[in-house]
N, C-alpha and C positions, 0 to 999 in steps of 0.2 A: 493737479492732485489726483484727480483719477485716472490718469495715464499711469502714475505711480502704482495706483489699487492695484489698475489691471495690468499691470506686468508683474506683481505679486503675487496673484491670484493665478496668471500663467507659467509660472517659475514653481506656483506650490502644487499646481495641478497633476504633474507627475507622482509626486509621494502621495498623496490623495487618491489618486487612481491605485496606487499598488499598496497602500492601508487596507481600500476596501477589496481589491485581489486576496490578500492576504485575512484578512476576516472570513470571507465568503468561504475559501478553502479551509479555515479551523470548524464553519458552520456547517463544512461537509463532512468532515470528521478528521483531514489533515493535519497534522503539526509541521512546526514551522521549517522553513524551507533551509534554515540552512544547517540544520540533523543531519550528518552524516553516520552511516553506519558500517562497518565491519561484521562480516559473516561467517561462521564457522559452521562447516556442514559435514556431521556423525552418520557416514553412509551404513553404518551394521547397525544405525540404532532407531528401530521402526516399533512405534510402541501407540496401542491406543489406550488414552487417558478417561480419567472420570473426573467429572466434574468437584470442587471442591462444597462442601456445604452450605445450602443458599445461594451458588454462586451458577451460573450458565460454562460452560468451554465452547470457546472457538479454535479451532483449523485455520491454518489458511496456507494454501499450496502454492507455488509459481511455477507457472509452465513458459515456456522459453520455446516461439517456434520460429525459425531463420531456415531462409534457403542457403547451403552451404555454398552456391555458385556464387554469391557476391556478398562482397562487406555489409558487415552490419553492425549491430550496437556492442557487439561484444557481449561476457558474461556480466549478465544485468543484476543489481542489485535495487530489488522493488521493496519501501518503506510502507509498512500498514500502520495506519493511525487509528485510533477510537477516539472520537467524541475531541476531536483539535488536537490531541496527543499522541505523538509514536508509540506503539509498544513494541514494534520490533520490524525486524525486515530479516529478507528471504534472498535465494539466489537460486538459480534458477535449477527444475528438480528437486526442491526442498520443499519443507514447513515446516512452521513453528504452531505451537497453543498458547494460551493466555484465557485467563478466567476475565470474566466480566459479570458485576452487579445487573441484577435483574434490573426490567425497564427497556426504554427505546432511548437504541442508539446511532451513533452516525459512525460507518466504515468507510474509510479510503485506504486508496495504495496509488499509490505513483511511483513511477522512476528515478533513481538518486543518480543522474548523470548530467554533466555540465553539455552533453548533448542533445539529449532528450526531455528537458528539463519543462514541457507541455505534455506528457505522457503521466494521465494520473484517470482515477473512476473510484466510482463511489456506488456506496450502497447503505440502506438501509439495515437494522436487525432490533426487534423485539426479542429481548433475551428474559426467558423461563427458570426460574432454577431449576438445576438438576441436569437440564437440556446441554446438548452436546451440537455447536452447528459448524457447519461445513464451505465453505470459501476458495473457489478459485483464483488465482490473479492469472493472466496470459497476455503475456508481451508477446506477439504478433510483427514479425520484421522479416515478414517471405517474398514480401514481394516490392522488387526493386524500383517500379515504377509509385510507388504508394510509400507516404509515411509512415512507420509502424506505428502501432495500436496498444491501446492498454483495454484489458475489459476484467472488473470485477462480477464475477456469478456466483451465485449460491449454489453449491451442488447435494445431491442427498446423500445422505448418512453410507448407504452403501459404497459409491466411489468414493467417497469420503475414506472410507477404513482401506479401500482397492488402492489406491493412491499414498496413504500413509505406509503401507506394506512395501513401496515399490521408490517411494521417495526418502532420501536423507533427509532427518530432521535437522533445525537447523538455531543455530542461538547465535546474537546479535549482541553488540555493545555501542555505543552512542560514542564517535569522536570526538574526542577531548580538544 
């Protein structure tokens, strides 16, 4: 009989281990992995936003850096979540906005690629009304000896407006 237990308990251990994968990343502020997005990027249309009432605005940029001498991931499409939810995803040279209810929340972004599919970062954000904050994502794939990199950064309000001036905004739809 307990030879039974435990080959049930070793046959469940897999789903068990990728439950709590899957947890940990909605507690970082992920949503669920298998969101796939479409991205449409309005290069003449560079516009800084205000926030709506009560509410905070976030940014958030993608920068895409690759050595052109060797293969690499291609044109990347990075998903941002708040609080275990997607709001939207970017492609590389773009941003999108999205309002957010004041309070502390959990940002990520990771990679939407059946290649790269460990490529994600997270951050932190105490969001103010009123407040407008600012967000890097940077996929990093230059160098051919190293796995590419993902890093979320907060940047300030001035590259912030220098970057939305110089970047296509960009809007997202969730695959049906």
């Amino acid at each position: 009989m307990r030879k039974y237990i435990f080959l049930a308990l070793l046959l469940a251990a897999p789903a068990f281990a990728q439950d709590q994968a899957t947890d940990l990343r909605a507690a970082a502020g992920c949503g669920p992995a298998e969101t796939k997005f479409n991205v449409k990027k309005e290069k003449k249309q560079h516009s800084a936003s205000q926030p709506e009432a009560g509410k905070a605005l976030v940014y958030v940029f993608e920068e895409y850096r690759s050595d052109p001498h060797y293969q690499t991931l291609g044109h990347v499409t990075t998903r941002v979540g708040l609080d275990g939810n997607w709001v939207g995803a970017n492609q590389e040279s773009s941003y999108f906005t999205f309002a957010v209810e004041p309070g502390s929340h959990r940002l990520c972004s990771d990679v939407q690629s059946v290649f790269a599919h460990n490529l994600s970062a997270a951050a932190g954000l105490v969001a103010e009304p009123g407040r407008t904050y600012y967000y890097r994502v940077i996929v990093k794939d230059d160098e051919p000896r190293e796995e590419p990199q993902l890093r979320l950064n907060v940047i300030d309000e001035a590259e912030g407006l220098l970057l939305a001036s110089k970047f296509a905004r960009s809007t997202s739809k969730a695959k049906k």
